[in-house]
C-alpha positions in Angstrom: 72.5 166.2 -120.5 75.4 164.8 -122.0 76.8 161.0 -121.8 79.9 160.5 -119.1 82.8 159.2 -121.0 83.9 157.4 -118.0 80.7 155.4 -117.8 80.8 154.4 -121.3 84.1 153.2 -120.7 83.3 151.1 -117.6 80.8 149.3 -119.4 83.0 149.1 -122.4 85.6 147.6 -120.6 82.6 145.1 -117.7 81.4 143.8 -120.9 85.0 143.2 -122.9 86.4 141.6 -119.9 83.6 139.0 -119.5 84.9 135.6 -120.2 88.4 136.8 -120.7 87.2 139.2 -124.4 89.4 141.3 -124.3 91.2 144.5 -122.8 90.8 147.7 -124.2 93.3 150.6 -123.6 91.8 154.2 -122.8 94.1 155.6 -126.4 91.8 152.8 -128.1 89.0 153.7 -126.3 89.0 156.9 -127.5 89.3 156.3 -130.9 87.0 153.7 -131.1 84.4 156.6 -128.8 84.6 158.9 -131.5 84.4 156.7 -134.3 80.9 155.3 -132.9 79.6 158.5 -131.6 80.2 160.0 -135.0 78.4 157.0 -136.4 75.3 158.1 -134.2 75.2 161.1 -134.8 75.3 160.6 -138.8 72.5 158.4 -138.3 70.5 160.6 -136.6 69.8 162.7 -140.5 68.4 159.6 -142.0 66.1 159.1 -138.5 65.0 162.5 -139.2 64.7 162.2 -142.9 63.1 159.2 -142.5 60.4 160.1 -140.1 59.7 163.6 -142.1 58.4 161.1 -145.0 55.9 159.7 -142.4 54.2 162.5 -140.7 52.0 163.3 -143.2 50.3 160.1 -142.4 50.5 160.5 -138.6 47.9 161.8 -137.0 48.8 161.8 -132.8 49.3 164.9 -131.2 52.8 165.6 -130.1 53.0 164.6 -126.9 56.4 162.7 -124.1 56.4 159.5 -126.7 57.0 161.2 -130.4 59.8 160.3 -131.7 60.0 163.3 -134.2 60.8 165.9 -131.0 63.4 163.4 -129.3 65.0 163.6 -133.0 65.1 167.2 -132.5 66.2 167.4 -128.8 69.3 165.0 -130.0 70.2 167.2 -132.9 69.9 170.3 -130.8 73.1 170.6 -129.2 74.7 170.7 -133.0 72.6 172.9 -134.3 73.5 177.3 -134.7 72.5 179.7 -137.3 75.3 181.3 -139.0 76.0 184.0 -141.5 75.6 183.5 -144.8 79.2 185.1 -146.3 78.1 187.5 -148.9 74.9 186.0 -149.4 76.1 183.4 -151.3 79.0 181.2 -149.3 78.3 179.2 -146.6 80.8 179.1 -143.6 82.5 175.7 -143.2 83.2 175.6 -139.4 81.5 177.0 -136.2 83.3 178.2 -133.0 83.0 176.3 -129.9 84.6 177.9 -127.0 87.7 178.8 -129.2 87.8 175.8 -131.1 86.4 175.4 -135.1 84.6 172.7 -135.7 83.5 171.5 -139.2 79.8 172.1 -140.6 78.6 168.5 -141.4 75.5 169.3 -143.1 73.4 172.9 -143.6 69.3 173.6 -143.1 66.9 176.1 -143.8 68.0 179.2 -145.4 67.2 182.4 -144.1 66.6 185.8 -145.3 66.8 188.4 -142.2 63.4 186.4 -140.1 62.3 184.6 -143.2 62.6 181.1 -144.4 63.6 181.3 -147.8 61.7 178.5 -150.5 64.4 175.9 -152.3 63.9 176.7 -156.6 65.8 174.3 -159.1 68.7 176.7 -160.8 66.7 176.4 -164.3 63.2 177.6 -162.6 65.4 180.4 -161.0 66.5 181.6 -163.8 63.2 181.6 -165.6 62.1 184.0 -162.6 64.8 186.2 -163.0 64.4 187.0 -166.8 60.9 187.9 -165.8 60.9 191.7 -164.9 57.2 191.6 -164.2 57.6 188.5 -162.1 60.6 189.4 -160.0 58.9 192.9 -159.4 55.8 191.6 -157.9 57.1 189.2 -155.1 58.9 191.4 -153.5 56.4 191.0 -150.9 56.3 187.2 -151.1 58.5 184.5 -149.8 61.9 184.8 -150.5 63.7 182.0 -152.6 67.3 180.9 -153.2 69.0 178.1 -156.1 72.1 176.6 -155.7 74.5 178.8 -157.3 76.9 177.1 -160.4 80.4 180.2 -159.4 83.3 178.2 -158.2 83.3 179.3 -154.4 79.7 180.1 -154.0 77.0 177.9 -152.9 73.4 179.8 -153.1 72.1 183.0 -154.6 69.1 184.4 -153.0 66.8 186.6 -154.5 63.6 188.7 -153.4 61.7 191.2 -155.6 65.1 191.7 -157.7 66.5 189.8 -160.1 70.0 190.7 -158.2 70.9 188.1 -155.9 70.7 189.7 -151.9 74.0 190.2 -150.7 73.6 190.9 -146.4 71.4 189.5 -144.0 71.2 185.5 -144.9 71.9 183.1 -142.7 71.6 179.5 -143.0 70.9 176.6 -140.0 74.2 174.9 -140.4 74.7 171.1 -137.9 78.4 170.8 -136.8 80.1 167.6 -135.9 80.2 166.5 -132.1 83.2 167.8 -129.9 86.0 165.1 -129.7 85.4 162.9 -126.7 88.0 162.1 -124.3 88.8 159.7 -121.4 91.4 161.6 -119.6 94.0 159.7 -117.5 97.1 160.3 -115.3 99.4 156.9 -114.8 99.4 156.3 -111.2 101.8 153.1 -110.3 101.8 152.3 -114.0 98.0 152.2 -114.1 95.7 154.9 -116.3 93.6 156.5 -113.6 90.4 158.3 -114.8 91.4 162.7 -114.8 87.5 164.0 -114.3 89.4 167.4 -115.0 90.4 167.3 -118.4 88.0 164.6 -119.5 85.4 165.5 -121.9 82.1 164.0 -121.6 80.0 162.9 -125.0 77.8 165.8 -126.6 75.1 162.9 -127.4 71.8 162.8 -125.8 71.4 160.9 -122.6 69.6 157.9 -124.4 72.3 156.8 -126.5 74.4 155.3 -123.6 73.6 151.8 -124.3 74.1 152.8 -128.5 77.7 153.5 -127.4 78.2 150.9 -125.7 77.3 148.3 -128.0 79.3 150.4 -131.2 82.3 150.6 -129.3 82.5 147.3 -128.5 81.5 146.5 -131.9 84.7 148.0 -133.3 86.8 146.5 -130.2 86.1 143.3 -130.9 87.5 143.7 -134.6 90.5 146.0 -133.1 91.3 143.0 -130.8 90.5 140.2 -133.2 87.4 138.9 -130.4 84.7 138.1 -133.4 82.5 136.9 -130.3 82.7 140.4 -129.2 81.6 141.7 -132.5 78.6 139.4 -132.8 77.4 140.5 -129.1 77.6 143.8 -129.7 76.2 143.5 -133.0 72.9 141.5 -131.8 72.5 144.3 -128.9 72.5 147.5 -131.2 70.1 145.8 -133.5 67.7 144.8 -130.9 67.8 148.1 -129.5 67.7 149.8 -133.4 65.0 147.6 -133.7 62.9 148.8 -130.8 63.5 152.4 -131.4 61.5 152.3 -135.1 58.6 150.2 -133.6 
């Protein structure tokens, strides 16, 4: 379930409009919505990063309270598996209904259902000048090493010392569709258009995160440093409580 632009904004603007802060206009709105759901959403790499280092130590079952699975519920929405061009080239943008979108960051590498293991170029190379080696795995794991050619970003090899050419495909994150509060001007006033509006791709529980980022960023837009410190003091409280 995504976030409602229009709420975000009504709190925005409840919030910036409490002892006279500030008004904010739905064209800086919008920039100031996309500039912090970006932020989020950025953030949510070194969350996962972060808590990947951990669960070796962790020994609860998975249940409604880990944090790991929420991480992967909110990067769900990005995430698509895409064809690896060649083999070798990963793409730079994924469709979404018609519009391309830019890859932010890339995952597990596949080779047709199989993950392929991560080899440092040099220990790739030792492989390949191996006949014998190369020969015998090509029953095993398949591997891949960053690949030096101008315009290509991986080889991948299994049982050959040829890199494979078809069938890769590579788990690739894309940014999050461009929010937007929508408006028509009714008697000089910017009336809320649910029509053409488009909502926030972020998970449901970053409603209060947006809220305190985007008026973070208003208050520096509009020069309210109360507003900044507010804001500032809510998103840590609540960054605070969601690593405890």
């Amino acid at each position: 379930m995504a976030v409602s632009v229009d709420t975000v904004y009504q709190r925005v603007l409840a919030l910036a409009n409490k002892e006279q802060r500030g008004y904010i206009t739905p064209q800086e709105y919008n920039l100031l919505a996309n500039q912090a759901q970006m932020s989020i959403f950025e953030n949510y790499f070194y969350a996962k990063n972060q808590r990947d280092r951990l669960e070796p130590i962790r020994t609860n079952e998975v249940d409604e309270t880990d944090v790991g699975e929420l991480l992967d519920a909110k990067l769900g929405p990005f995430m698509s598996n895409e064809l690896v061009l060649g083999g070798h080239t990963f793409p730079s943008t994924v469709d979404v209904g018609g519009v391309a979108y830019d890859i932010f960051q890339t995952g597990l590498v596949y080779l047709g259902d199989e993950i392929c293991q991560k080899v440092e170029p040099a220990e790739a190379q030792r492989l390949k000048s191996s006949i014998r080696h190369m020969a015998t795995t090509a029953n095993q794991t398949p591997m891949y090493s960053n690949n030096r050619i101008t315009g290509r970003d991986i080889s991948v090899y299994a049982g050959s010392a040829t890199p494979v050419s078809a069938s890769v495909t590579v788990d690739c994150f894309r940014v999050p569709i461009t929010a937007s509060w929508a408006y028509v001007v009714v008697n000089s006033k910017a009336m809320y258009n649910s029509t053409l509006a488009v909502d926030f791709e972020l998970h449901r529980s970053e409603e209060d995160t947006l809220v305190n980022k985007i008026l973070e960023l208003a208050g520096i837009v509009i020069n309210k440093p109360g507003l900044i410190s507010l804001a500032a003091q809510k998103d840590a409280l609540e960054t605070a409580a969601q690593k405890m």
